[in-house]
C-alpha positions in Angstrom: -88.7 109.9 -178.5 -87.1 108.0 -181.0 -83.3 108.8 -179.6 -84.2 107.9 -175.8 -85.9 104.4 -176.1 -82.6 102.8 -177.4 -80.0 104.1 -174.8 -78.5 101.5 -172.5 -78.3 101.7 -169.0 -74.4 102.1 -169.7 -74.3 105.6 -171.8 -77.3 106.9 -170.0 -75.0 106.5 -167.0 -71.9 108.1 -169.3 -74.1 111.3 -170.0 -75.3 112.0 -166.7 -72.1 111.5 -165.2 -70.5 114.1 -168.1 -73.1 116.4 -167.6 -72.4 116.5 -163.7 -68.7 116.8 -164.8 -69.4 119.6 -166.7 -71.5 121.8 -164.5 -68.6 121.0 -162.0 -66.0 122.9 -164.3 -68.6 125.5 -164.9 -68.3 126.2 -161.0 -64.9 126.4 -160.3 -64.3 128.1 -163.3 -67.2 131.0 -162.3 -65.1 130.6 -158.1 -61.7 130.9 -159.8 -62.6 134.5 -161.7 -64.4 135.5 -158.5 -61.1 134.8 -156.8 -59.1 136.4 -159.1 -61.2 139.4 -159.6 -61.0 139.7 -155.5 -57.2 139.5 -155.9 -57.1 142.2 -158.7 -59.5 144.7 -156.2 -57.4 143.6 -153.4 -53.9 145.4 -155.7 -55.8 147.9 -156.7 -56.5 149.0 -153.6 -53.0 148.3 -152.0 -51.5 150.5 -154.8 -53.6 153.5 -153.9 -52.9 153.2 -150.3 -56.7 152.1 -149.5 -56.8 149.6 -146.9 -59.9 146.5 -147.1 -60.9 147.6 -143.4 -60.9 151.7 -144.5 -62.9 151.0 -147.6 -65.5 148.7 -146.1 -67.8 150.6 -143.3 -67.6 148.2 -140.0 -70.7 147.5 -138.6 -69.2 146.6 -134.7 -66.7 144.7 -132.9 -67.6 141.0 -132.2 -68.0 140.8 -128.6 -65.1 137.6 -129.1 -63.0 140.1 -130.7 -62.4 142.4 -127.4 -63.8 145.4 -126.4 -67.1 146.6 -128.9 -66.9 149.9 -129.6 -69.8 152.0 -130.5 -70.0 152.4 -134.1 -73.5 154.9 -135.0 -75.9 153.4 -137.7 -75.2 155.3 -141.0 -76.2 158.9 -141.3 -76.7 158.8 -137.0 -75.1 162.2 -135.6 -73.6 160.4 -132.4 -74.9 159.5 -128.9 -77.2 161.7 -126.7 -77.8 161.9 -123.3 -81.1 161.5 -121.4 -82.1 163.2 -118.3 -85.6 161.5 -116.8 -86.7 160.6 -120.5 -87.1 157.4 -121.7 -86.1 156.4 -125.3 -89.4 156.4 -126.3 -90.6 159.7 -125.3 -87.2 161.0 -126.5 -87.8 159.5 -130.0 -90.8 160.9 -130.4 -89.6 164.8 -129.4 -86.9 164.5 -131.6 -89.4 163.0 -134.7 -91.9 166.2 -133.7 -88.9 168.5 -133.6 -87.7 167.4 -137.2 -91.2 167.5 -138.7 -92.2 170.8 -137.1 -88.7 172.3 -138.7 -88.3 170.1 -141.5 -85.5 168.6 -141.7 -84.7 164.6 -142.0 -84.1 163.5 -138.9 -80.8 162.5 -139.4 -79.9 165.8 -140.7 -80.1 167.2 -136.5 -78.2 166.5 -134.0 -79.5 166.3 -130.4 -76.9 166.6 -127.7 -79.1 166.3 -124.7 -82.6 165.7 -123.8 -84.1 166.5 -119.9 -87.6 166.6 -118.2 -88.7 169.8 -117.4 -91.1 169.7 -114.6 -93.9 172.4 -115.4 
């Protein structure tokens, strides 16, 4: 501990304030690459005719944005209708369907689903 018992409130001031300054380059250096890399996918993609908004999967329309459109959870097969079911019950026929076939259950595709009185 030799080294640190003579510094002066001064330099020990100068080498915390360099380090600081350092670790501050080191960040916008690592942001300005990020940037630039973004900008180099960004031409890339522009040269092969892929659009940002094509090559991204949306996940929904903010409701500020306009009208929200439907957009199914990856691997869904689209909407179905229910007839006197709740979502429940209809969750659970279409889980014993899949595991009686078997088949993942996003592999089927369930147009409709109505109550049969017996």
């Amino acid at each position: 501990m030799a080294l640190f018992e003579h510094m002066s409130l001064g330099y020990s001031l100068m080498v915390s304030v360099f380090g600081i300054a350092v670790v501050f380059v080191a960040l916008v250096a690592i942001n300005t690459m990020i940037k630039g890399l973004a900008a180099l996918v960004r031409y890339i993609e522009k040269r092969q005719g892929v659009s940002s908004v094509e090559a991204a999967p949306s996940v929904g329309a903010s409701p500020s944005l306009g009208a929200a459109r439907f957009v199914p959870a990856p691997g869904a097969m689209g909407e179905i209708d229910l007839y006197d079911v709740d979502d429940e019950s209809a969750g659970m026929l279409m889980a014993i369907v899949a595991d009686e076939i078997g088949a993942p259950l996003n592999t089927l595709r369930f147009i409709s689903i109505k109550r049969k009185d017996a």
